[in-house]
C-alpha positions in Angstrom: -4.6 5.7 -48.3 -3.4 9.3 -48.8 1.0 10.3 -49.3 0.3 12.4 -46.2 -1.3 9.4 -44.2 1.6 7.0 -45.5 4.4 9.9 -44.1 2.6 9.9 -41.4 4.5 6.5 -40.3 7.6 8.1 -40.1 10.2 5.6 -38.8 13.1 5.7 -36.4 16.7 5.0 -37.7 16.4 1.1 -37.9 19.4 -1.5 -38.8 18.9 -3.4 -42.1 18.3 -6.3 -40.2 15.9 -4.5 -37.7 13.6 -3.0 -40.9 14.1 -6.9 -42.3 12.4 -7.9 -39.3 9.8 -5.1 -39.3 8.4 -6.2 -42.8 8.2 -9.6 -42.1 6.1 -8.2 -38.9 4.0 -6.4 -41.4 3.3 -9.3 -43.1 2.6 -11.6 -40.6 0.1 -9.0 -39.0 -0.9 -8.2 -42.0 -2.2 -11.8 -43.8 -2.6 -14.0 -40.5 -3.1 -11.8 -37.3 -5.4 -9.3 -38.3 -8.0 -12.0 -40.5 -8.0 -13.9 -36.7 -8.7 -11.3 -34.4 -12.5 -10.9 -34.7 -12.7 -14.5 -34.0 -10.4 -14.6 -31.3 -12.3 -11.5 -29.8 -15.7 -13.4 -30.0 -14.5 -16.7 -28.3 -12.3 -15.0 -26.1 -9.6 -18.0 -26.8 -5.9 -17.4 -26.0 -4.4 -16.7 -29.3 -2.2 -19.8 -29.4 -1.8 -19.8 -33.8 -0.8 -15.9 -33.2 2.0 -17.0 -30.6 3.2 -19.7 -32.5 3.3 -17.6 -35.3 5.5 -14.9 -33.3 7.8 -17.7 -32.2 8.5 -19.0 -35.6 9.6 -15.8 -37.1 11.6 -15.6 -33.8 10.4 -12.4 -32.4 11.3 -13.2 -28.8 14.8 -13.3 -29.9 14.9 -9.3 -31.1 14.9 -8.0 -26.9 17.2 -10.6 -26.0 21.2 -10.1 -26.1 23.4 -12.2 -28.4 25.4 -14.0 -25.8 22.0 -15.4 -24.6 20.3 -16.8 -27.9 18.9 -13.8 -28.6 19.3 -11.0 -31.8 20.0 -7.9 -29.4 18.1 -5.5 -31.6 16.8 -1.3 -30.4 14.3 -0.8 -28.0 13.0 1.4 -31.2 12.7 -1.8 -33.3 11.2 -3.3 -30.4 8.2 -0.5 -30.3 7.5 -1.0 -34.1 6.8 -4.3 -33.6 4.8 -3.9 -31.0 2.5 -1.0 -32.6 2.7 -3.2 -35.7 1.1 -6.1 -34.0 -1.2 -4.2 -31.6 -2.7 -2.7 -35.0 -3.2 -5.9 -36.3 -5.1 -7.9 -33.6 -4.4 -5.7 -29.4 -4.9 -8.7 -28.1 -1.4 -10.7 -29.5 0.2 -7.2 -29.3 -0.3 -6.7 -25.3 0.5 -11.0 -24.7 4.0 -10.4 -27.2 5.0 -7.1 -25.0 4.2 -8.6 -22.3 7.2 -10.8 -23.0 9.3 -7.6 -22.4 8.0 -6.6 -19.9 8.5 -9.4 -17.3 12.0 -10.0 -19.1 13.6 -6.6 -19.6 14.4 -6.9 -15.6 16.3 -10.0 -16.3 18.6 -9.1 -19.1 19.5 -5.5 -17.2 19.5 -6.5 -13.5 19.8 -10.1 -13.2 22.8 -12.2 -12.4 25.5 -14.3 -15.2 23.5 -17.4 -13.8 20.2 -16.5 -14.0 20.7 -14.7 -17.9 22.5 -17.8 -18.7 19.6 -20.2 -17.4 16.5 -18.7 -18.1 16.9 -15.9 -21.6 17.3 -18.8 -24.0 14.1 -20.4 -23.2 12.9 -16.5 -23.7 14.9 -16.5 -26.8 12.7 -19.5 -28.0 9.6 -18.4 -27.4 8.5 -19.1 -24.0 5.9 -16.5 -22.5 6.5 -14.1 -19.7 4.3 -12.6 -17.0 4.2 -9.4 -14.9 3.1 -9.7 -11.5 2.4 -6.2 -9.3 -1.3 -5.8 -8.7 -3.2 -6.4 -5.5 -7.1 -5.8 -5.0 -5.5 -3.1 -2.6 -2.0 -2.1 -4.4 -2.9 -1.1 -8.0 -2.0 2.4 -9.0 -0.1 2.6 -5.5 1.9 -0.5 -6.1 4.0 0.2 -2.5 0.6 -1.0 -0.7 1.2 -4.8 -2.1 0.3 -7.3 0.7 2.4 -10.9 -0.7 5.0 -11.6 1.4 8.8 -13.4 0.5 10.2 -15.3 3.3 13.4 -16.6 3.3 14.0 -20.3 4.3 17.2 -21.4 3.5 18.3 -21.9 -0.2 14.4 -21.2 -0.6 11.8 -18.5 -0.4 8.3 -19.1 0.7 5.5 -16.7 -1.4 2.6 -16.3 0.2 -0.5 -14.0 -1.2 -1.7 -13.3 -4.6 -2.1 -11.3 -7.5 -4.9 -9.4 -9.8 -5.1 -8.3 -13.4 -2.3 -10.0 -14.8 -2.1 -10.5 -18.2 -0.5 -13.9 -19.1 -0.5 -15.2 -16.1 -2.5 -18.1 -16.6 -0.2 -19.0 -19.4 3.3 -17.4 -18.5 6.3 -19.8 -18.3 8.2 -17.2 -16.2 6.6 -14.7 -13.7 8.1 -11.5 -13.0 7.2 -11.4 -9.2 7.0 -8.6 -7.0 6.6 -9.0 -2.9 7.8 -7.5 0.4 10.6 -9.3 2.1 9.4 -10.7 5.9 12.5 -10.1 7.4 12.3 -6.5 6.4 8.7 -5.4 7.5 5.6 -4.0 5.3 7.8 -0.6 4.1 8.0 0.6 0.8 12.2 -0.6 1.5 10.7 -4.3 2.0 9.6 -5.0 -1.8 11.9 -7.7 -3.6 11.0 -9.1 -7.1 12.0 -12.8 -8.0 11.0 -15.1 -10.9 8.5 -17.8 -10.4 8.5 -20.8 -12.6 5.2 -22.2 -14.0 4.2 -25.5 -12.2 6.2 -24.8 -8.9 3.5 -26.0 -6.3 1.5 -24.1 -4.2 0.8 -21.7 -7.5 -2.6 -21.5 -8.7 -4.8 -19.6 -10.9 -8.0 -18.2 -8.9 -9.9 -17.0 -12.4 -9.7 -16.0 -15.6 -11.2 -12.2 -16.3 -14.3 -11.7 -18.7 -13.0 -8.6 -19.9 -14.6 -5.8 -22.6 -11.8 -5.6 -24.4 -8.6 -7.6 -25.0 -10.8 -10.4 -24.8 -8.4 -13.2 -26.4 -5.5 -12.1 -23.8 -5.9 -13.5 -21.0 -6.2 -11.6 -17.6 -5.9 -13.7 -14.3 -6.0 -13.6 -10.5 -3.4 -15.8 -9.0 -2.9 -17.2 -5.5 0.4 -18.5 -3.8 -0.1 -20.7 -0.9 3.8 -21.5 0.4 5.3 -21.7 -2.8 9.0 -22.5 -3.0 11.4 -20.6 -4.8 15.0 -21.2 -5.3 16.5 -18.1 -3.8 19.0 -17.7 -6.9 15.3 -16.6 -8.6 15.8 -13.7 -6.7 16.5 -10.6 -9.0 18.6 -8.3 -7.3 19.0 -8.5 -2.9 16.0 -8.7 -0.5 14.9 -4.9 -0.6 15.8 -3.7 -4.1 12.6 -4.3 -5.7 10.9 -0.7 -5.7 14.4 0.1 -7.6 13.7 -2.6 -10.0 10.0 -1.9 -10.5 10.5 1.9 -11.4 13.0 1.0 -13.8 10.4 -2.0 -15.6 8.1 0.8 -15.5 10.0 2.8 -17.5 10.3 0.9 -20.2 6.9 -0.7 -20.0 5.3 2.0 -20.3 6.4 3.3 -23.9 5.6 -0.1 -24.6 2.2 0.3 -23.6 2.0 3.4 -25.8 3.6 2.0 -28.6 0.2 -0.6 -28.0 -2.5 2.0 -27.9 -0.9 4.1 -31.3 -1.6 0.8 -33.0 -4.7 0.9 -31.9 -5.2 4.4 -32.8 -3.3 4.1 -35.9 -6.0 1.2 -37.2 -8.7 3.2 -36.2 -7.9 6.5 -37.7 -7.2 4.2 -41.0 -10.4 3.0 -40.8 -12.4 5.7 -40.6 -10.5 7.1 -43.6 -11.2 4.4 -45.4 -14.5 4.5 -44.7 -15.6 8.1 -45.0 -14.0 7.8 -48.3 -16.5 5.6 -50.0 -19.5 6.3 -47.7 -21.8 9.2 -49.1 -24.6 11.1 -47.5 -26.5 13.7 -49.4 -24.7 13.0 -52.2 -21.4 13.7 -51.2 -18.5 11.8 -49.7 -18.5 12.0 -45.6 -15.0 12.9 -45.7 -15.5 16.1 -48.5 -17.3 18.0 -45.4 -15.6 20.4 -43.7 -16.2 19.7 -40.3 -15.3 15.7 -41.1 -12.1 17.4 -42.5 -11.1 19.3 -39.1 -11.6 16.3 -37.4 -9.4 14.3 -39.5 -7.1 17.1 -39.3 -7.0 17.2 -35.4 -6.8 13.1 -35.3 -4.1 13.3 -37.9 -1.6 15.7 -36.3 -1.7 14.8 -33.0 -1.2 11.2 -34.2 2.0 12.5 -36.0 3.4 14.4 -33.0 2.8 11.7 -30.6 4.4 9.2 -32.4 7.5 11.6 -32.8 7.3 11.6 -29.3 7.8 7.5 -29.2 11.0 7.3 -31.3 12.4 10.1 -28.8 11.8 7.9 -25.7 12.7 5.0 -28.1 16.2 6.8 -28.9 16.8 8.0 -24.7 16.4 4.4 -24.2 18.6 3.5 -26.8 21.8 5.7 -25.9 21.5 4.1 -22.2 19.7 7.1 -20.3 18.2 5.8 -17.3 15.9 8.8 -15.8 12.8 9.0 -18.3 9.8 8.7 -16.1 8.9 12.1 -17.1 9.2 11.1 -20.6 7.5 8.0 -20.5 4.4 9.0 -18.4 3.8 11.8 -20.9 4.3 9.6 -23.6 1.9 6.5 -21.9 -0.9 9.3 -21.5 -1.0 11.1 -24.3 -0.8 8.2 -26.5 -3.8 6.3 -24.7 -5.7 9.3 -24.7 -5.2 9.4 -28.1 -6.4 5.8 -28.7 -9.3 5.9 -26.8 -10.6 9.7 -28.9 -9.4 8.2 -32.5 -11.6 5.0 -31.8 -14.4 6.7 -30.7 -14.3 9.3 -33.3 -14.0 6.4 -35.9 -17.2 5.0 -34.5 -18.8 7.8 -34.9 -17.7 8.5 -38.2 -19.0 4.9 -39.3 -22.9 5.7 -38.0 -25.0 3.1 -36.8 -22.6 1.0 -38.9 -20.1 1.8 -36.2 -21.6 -0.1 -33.5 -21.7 -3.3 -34.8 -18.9 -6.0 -35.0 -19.1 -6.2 -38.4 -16.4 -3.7 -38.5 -13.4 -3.3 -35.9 -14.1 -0.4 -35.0 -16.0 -1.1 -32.5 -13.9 -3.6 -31.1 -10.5 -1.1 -31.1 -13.2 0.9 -29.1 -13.0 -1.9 -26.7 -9.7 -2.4 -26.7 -8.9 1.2 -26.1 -10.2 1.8 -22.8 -7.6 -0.2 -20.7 -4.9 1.9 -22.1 -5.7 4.7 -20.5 -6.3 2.3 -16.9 -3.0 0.0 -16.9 0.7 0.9 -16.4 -0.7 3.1 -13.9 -3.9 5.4 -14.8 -3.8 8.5 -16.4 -4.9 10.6 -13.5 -1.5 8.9 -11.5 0.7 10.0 -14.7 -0.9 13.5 -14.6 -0.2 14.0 -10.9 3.8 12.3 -11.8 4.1 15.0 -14.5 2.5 18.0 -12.8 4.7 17.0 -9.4 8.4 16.9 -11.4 7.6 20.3 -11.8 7.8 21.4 -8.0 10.5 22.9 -6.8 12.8 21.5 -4.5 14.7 24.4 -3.2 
């Protein structure tokens, strides 16, 4: 690669310890991730070496706090992991953030007890879930239909659940439902933590998905499963609260996901056009091959300078950045799903064949731009902060 494309990685102020970590990241992606993600992509199998690989350099550890087993490390050092991965194989990057998504909740709303008992096993490895989506509550998550009702030391779930990643697998599910006692209002959602093998939990299917294939993608069902009520995170009615504020951290996660994809597939197509000739020339000496790069390359730059900002609001503690992270989210899937397409394109025929990832980043692009809320909902969330409320 180029100087310019190497300064194009321009890190956040990271911690000895934190950039430590980062390399050994680089070099697990690097020599054992990325050689198994074809083949993980082809069979579709849950990427069991690749987790097992993330738990023994301890990466669960980095979001969780000290007192709890964990390393406590920066939301930025978080989101360099994350792209780092994501480059490497999108499939072990979106089942590792996943991780932080579901658990994030815990370590900032949840209780002494519950930290106490459930962020080690985090800490060690175990895998997380997030649970929102209903075939009638996706984008609009208020519409969701599962119901908590309180019996005692216990509450009853009843419903189920649709596109959610790791939850065939997840040892601990991030659960989101409306509290009976409070009605079907946006006031009634409550979130609580679901354990795997409590009974009356099931998993309905497994999706057969075009991209992301080796992470798995589930529908779940919950006939009168019983939950200790101390699983509850935060009181009966508090949920919407609590989902807002996953959401906002989520969400630069998600884009910190997509600019690995796009990061592997603009360095790809570099790559490529630079050994590839066509009427005697390398693809990448012609001008209009040049703009392109040119377009791909700066609005790659600026839109990761745009992730170690949210990365540094989190940081310092500031709460209110859903204005920040939706423009972050979209721009950087957008971004994803244009730099692999233009790298197909760039490659030819050769493009459209799995003999080079291009065409699977392609893939894995596309749901970028759909989870974490579309990119038509983040639009209308940007465009509305804008109206005035005098």
């Amino acid at each position: 690669m180029t100087p310019l494309f190497d300064r194009l990685d321009a890190l956040p102020p990271l911690s000895p310890e934190e950039r430590q970590l980062l390399a050994s990241v680089k070099a697990l992606a690097r020599d054992r991730i990325m050689p198994r993600a074809a083949a993980y992509d082809r069979t579709a199998e849950f990427p069991w070496d690749n987790v097992n690989a993330i738990n023994a350099l301890g990466l669960n550890a980095m979001f969780v706090p000290e007192e709890y087993g964990g390393a406590g490390m920066s939301y930025a050092a978080y989101l360099a992991c994350v792209r780092e991965i994501s480059a490497a194989c999108a499939s072990t990057g979106i089942i590792w953030a996943t991780n932080f998504h579901a658990v994030k909740p815990l370590i900032d709303f949840g209780t002494e007890e519950q930290k106490r008992r459930l962020l080690p096993r985090v800490a060690e490895g175990a895998l997380g879930a997030l649970a929102i989506t209903e075939p009638d509550a996706g984008s609009d998550a208020t519409g969701m239909k599962t119901r908590f009702t309180p019996d005692g030391d216990e509450v009853v779930v009843s419903g189920g659940k649709v596109f959610i990643t790791s939850g065939d697998v997840a040892d601990l599910i991030l659960l989101f439902g409306k509290w009976s006692e409070l009605g079907d209002r946006r006031e009634a959602i409550t979130a609580l933590y679901l354990e795997k093998g409590t009974p009356g939990f099931s998993v309905v299917r497994k999706e057969d998905k075009l991209g992301h294939r080796a992470s798995s993608t589930a529908a779940l069902a919950f006939d009168n499963c019983r939950v200790p009520r101390a699983n509850l995170l935060g009181e009966p009615g508090e949920g919407l609260k609590l989902l807002l504020a996953a959401l906002n951290k989520s969400r630069p996660s998600v884009a910190a996901h997509a600019l690995g994809i796009a990061r592997a597939a603009f360095g790809d197509a570099v790559a490529y056009i630079n050994e590839r000739r066509q009427s005697g020339r390398r693809i990448v000496e012609f001008q209009g091959i040049q703009f392109l790069l040119a377009d791909l390359a700066t609005d790659l730059a600026m839109c990761e300078a745009w992730l170690w900002h949210v990365a540094a609001l989190v940081d310092r503690g500031i709460v209110d950045i859903g204005g920040e992270a939706s423009m972050l989210k979209l721009r950087a899937s957008d971004l994803a799903m244009r730099a692999a397409t233009e790298a197909v394109q760039l490659f030819g025929g050769a493009g459209y064949i799995a003999d080079y990832r291009v065409e699977r980043l392609l893939r894995d692009a596309k749901i970028t731009q759909i989870w974490e809320g579309t990119n038509q909902v983040h639009r209308q969330l940007i465009g509305r902060s804008f109206i005035s409320r005098a």
